[in-house]
C-alpha angles and dihedrals in degrees: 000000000000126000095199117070114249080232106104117220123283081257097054078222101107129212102279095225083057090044091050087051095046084052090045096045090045110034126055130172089005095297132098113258091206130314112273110257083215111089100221088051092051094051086054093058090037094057094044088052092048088053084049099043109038103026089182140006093280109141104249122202115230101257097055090048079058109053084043100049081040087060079065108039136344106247098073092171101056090052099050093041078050098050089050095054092055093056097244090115141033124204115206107183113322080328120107122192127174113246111226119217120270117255105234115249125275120267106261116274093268093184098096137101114305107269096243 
């Protein structure tokens, strides 16, 4: 039983001594044992894959997303079906490209007249 609770931080972003023991505990030789049923430990090795498979924002086509995602494990499919699911990367067409996170808005223009 885990100690830490399966719900991520309010950030998405997890503490990086918890992401390196969810790696540990899933990849070995440089390949993925199998994906985490638990969601928060999912996301970790998602977003571990999508920093693997797509370095930057280049437009892939599909068979090299899957050459890359099969060096890792060999249900390609599954992880890049996966990978879209979680929002970390958009198909458009046979083309895959990584989404990057969203910068958070912009504070509220504070310079006009005081509220009375």
């Amino acid at each position: 039983m885990s100690i830490v609770p399966d719900i991520p931080p309010p950030d998405g972003q997890d503490d990086p001594a918890y992401e390196a023991k969810v790696r540990h505990a899933y990849l070995r030789k440089g390949r993925l044992v199998t994906l985490p049923a638990r969601e928060r430990k999912r996301r970790v090795i998602l977003r571990f894959l999508v920093d693997e498979v797509f370095p930057d924002d280049t437009p892939i086509p599909e068979r090299e997303v899957n050459e890359r995602l099969a060096r890792w494990h060999p249900d390609f499919a599954s992880l890049r079906r996966h990978l879209i699911d979680a929002g970390l990367a958009t198909r458009d067409g046979m083309t895959y490209r990584r989404v990057r996170p969203s910068l958070p808005d912009a504070p509220a223009d504070r310079t006009g007249p005081p509220l009375v």
